[in-house]
N, C-alpha and C positions, 0 to 999 in steps of 0.2 A: 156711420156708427160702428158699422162690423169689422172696418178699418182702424179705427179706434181702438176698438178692445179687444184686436190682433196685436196691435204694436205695445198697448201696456201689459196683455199677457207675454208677448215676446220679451220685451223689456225685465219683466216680474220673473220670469224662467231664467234669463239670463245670469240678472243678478244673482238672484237665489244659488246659482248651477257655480258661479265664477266664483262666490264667497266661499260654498263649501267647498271647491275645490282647491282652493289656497290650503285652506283648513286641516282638509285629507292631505295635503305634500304635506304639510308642517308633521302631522300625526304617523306621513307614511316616513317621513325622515328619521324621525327619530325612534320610532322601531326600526326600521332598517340597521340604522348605528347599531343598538341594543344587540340585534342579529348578526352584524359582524364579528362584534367584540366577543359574542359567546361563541358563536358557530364557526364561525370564519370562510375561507374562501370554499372547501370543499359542498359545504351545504349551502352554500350559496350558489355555486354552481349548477348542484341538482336540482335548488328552487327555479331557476331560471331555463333549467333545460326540461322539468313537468309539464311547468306553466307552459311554455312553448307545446309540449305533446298533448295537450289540452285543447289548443286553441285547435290542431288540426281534429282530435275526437269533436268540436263543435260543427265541426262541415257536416253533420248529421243533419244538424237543425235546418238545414237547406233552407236558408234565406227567409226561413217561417216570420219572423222578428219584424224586418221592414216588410214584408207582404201584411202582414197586419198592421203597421199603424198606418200604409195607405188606404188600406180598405177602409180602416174606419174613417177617413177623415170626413167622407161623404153624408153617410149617414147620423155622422153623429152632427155636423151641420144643418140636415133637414130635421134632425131628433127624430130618425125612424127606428125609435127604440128597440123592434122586434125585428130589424135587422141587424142589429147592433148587437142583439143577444144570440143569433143564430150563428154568428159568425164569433165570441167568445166562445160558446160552446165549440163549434170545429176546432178552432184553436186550443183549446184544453184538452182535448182526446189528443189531438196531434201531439203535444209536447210529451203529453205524458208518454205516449210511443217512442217519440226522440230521448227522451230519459232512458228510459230501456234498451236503446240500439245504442247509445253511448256506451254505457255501462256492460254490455258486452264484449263492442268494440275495443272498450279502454282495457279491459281483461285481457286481452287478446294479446293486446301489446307487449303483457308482462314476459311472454319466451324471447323478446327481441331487444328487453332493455339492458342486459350485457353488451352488444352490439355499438351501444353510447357511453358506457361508462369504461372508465381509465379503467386496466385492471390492478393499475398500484397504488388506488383509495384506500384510503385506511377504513372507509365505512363498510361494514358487513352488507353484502348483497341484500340476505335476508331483512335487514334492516333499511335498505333503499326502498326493496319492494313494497314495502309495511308504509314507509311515507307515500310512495306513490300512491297505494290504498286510498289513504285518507286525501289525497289530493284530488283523485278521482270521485269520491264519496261527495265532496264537497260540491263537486260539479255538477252529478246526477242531481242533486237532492236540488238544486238552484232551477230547475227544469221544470219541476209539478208547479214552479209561481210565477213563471215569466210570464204570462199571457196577462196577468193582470195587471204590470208595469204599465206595456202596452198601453192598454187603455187612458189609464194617464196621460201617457205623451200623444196622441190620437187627440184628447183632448185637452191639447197646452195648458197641461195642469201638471208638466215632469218638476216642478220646481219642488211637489209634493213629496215625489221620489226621489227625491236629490237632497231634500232633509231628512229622511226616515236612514235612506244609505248614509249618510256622513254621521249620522249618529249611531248607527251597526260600526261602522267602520274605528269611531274612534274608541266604542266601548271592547272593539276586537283588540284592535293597539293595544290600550292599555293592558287587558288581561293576558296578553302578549308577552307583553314587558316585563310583568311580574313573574310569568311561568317560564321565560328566560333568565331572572334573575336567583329563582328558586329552586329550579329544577334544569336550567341547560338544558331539556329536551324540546328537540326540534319536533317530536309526535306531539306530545301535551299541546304545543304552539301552534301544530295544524289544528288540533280535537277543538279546542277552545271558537276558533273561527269556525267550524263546522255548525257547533251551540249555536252561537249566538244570530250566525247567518238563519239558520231555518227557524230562530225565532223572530226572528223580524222579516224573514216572508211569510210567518203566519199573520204578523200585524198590518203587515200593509195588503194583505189581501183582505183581510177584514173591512178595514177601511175604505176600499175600492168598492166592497159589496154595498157596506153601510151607503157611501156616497152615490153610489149608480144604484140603487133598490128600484128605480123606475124600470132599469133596462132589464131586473133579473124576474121583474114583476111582469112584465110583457108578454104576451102571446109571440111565440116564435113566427119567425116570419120565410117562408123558405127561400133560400138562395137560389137567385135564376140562372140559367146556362150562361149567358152573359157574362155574370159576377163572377163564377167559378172558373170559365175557359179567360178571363183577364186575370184573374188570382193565381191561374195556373202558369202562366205567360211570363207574373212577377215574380213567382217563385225561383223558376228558371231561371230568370237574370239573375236573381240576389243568389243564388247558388251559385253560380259562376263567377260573382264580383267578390260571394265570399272566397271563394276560393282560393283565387288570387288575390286577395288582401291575407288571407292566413299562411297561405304558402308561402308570399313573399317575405314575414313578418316572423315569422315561426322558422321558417326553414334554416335561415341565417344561424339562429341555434344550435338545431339540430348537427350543421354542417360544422360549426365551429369544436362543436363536441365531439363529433367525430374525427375530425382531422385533423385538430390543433390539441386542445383540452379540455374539459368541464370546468378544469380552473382557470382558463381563459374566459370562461361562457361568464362566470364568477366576476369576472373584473371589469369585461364590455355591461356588464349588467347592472352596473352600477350608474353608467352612464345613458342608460338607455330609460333606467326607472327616474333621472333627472330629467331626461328629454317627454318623457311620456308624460311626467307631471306636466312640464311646458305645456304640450301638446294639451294635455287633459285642461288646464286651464282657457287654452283659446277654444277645444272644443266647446269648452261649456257653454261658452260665450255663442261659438258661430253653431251650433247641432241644437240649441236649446230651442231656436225658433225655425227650428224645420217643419213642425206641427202647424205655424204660423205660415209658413211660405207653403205647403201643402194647402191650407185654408186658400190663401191667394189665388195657388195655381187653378182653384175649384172658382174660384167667383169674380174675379180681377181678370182684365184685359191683358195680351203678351207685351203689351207695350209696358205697363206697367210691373211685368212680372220683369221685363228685360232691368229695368230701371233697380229692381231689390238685387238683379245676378252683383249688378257692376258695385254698386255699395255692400254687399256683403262680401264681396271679393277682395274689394279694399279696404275692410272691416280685417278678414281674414288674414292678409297678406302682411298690411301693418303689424298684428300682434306678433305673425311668424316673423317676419322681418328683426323687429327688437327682439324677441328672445333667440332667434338665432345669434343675432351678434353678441349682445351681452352672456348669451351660452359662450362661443369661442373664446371671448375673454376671458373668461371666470374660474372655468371649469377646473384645470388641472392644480392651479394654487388651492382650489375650493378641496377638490378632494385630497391631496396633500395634508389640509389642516385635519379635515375629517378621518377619513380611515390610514392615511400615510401614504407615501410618496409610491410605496410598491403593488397599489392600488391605479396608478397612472396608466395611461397608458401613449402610445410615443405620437409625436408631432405628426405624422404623415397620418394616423389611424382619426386621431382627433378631425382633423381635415376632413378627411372624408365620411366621419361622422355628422360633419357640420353641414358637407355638402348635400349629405340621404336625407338628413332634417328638411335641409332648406326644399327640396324636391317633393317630400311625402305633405310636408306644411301647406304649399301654394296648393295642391287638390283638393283641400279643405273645402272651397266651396262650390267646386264641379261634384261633387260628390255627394255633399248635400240638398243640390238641384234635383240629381240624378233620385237622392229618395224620395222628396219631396215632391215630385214630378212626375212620379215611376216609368222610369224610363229606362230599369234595372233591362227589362227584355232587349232591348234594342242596342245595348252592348254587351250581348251575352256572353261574345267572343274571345272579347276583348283580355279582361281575366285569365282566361287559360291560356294567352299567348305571353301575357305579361308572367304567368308563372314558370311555363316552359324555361323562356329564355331566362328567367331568372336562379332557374336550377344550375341551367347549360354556365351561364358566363361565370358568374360561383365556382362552380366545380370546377372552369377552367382556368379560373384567376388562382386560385387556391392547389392545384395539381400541376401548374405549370412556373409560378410563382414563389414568394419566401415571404408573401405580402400576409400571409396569415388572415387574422382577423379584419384587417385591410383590404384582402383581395376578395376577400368573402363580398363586403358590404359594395364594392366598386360593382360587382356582379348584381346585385338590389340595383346602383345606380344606373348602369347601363341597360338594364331591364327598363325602368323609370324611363329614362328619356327615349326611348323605340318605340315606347307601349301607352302608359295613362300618362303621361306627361302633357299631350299633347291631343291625344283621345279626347279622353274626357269632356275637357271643354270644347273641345269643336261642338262634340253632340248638342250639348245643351245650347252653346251660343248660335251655333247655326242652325240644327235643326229643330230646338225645342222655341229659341227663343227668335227667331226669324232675322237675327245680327248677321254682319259681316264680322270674318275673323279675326280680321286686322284689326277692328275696336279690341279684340282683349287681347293680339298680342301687344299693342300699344302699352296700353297697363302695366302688363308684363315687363318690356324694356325698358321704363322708367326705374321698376320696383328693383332690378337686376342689375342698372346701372347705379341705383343707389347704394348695393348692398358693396359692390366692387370699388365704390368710394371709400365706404366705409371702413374694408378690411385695409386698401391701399394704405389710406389717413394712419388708423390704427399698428401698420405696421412701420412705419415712417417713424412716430410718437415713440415708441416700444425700444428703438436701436438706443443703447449702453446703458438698456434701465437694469437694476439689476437690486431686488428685495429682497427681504425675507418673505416666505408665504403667506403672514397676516396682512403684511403692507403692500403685498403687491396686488394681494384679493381686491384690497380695498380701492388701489389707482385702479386698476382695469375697472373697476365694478363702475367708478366715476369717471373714465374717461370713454368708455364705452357706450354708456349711459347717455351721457353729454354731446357728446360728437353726433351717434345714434341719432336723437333729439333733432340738433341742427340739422344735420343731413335731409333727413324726414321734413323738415318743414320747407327746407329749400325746395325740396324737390315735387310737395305733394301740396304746399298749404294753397295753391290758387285754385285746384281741383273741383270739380263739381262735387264728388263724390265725398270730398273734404268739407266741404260747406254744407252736405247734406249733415252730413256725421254731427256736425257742431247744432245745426236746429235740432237734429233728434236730442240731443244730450241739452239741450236747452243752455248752449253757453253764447247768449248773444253779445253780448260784452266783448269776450274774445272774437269774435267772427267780426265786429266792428274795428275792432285794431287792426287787425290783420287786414281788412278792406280797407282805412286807413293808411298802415303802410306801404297797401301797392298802389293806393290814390283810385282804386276803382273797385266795379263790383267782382268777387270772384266770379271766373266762369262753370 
């Protein structure tokens, strides 16, 4: 039964998470457009290069975030209410302190943000500063409500908070849109998301109260030495895996601004907010049931927990796989039609945009084990090694090189394949889940021989086509699609992990044909 209404919450999370976030690209697409056509590359560039200074003031949060929705997964499974509230409460003092240490932090910064800006913008310093302000404002103030997200996804109920956000998000757009169209000001445009966002972490924290009234109604319950020296244990890892997920993901910004230009940062950012939707979309899909596999990892046997690694991996891998490919194809016609051709950026940069995708994609579900598991301590290392060197070969690719933008992100790659490339899942496969290695690099060489078909095929097809940018959108979008498709099915349909896929999604009809066509049962 507790199997059961893990998999229809998992399921119910999913969908929920995947719809809104088709939803939010569509909403983030066409603000974006709206934002070029008024603002253009310069403040686009500074959008892209905040957000990034932002993401490093969040290494404050010291990994506060996944230490709490493992904590709660326990108790809120036995419904030991007045643990559940003792450990809210911690969590709400903490943030509110991490609010405060940001927001100093982020001040701090403003003597050194000359340091990243071109000094022949047309934008008034004065007037950069004043955005960042409000860019910063927005982040502090997101801080007094995070703890009660949390809860939610603690208890596979994020599907809640995945509709409260996409309906912030799209009522932000729109009023976006308008105060783009009315007033050109890029301030107005922050102020408006500012509103609207801290009105709707007043709702949903309401909501969270209103729904959880048993756990605020509780007798506290006090935390034992135990809870706390393992709370303290997980914090440390996720501090460290924050780390190196922000520095590797943030830095590349930061670098390209300084070495190249902010209107460079401007035009990779275009492709990186396509990729991220991607991304955001299979997230939603493979993170929504981490609460679900956290559940697992507390009351299911390793056997059985080995058995969700290998289908959510191939769950994971498929979605990156096709959006990988139909990315490469698409991309440079697509943005041609949309902002214009001097919005492109060149064949070798693409490439190795394709290649960082395809690398940060397939961690998708080591990474998920990793919270769901908390197993954050136990590569606490790891992180700092993978940022190191991902500063070093950057810096080197880009100071010794002409590769620009290019030589930046090859330094992310080779960072990647030294560090969590290959890390990560050992941990879990071998020492979380008691596997040999060789099962997932098997997986692996399949999924990579597939994709090397793929591009081969596709570049084969490709020799003396020659369109206009609508028509050619259109062949790649369908031959990529297509090919993609068959590829995939050659390669993956006799699969166990394939035949799981099709009972969960209840498509027996097709899993008959397909047994049909190979004349036996799939293995």
């Amino acid at each position: 039964m507790a199997q059961q209404n893990r998999t229809k919450l998992a399921l119910k999370n999913s969908a929920t998470s995947t719809i809104a976030t088709v939803l939010q690209i569509l909403v983030t697409y066409i603000s974006r457009t709206f934002f070029i056509y008024y603002l253009g590359k310069e403040y686009l560039g500074i959008n892209g290069l905040f957000t990034s200074v932002l993401s490093f003031l969040s290494l404050v949060e010291l990994g506060i975030g996944p230490t709490i929705t493992y904590s709660l997964y326990k108790p809120l499974a036995k419904k030991q209410w007045g643990t559940v509230k003792s450990l809210m409460r911690l969590y709400q003092k903490t943030y509110r302190i991490i609010a405060v240490l940001v927001f100093i932090l982020g001040i701090s910064f403003l003597p050194f943000m000359k340091f990243f800006i071109d000094q022949a913008m047309s934008i008034p310093m004065f007037r950069i500063q004043m955005i960042y302000g409000l860019f910063l404002l927005n982040s502090v103030s997101s801080y007094f409500f995070t703890y009660n997200r949390s809860l939610l996804m603690a208890d596979q109920k994020n599907y809640i908070n995945t509709s409260y956000t996409l309906i912030a998000n799209i009522v932000i757009s729109i009023l976006q849109v308008g105060i783009l169209v009315l007033t050109k000001s890029f301030m107005y445009y922050l102020v408006v998301a500012i509103i609207v966002n801290f009105v709707f972490n007043i709702i949903i924290s309401k909501r969270v109260h209103t729904m959880y009234s048993i756990v605020w109604n509780s007798d506290l319950v006090p935390i034992n030495t135990k809870e706390i020296s393992e709370m303290k244990h997980l914090t440390v890892g996720n501090v460290a895996n924050k780390v190196g997920t922000i520095i590797v993901k943030s830095s590349d910004n930061l670098i390209i601004a300084r070495f190249v230009s902010v209107t460079a940062v401007g035009v990779y950012s275009n492709y990186v907010m396509i990729l991220n939707s991607l991304q955001m979309v299979i997230n939603s899909a493979i993170t929504s049931v981490t609460s679900g596999l956290g559940n697992a990892a507390v009351e299911e046997s390793v056997a059985k927990n080995r058995e969700l690694f290998y289908l959510h991996n191939f769950v994971n891998n498929s979605l990156v796989y096709f959006s990988g490919i139909i990315f490469a194809a698409c991309i440079n016609p697509f943005i041609s039609i949309w902002v214009g051709s001097s919005y492109q950026v060149s064949r070798l940069t693409l490439t190795v945009i394709v290649i960082n995708y395809f690398i940060q994609g397939f961690r998708g579900t080591p990474l998920v084990f990793i919270s769901s598991h908390g197993l954050a301590w136990k590569q606490r290392w790891k992180p700092i090694v993978e940022s190191v060197t991902n500063i070093v070969f950057s810096f080197l690719f880009i100071k010794f090189t002409d590769l620009q933008v290019a030589g930046v992100l090859l330094g992310t790659i080779c960072s990647s394949l030294l560090t969590v490339s290959w890390y990560e899942p050992y941990l879990v496969v071998t020492k979380e889940l008691g596997d040999r290695f060789r099962n997932y690099l098997v997986q692996m060489f399949y999924l990579l021989s597939a994709i090397l078909v793929n591009f081969g095929l596709l570049a084969l097809i490709e020799v003396n086509v020659s369109f206009s940018s609508y028509l050619l959108l259109i062949w790649r979008l369908g031959v990529s699609s297509a090919l993609s498709l068959v590829i995939f099915l050659l390669f993956f349909s006799r699969t166990k992990e394939f035949s799981k896929l099709i009972k969960i999604l209840k498509i027996p009809e097709y899993a008959k044909k397909i047994q049909r066509f190979y004349g036996k049962e799939m293995i």
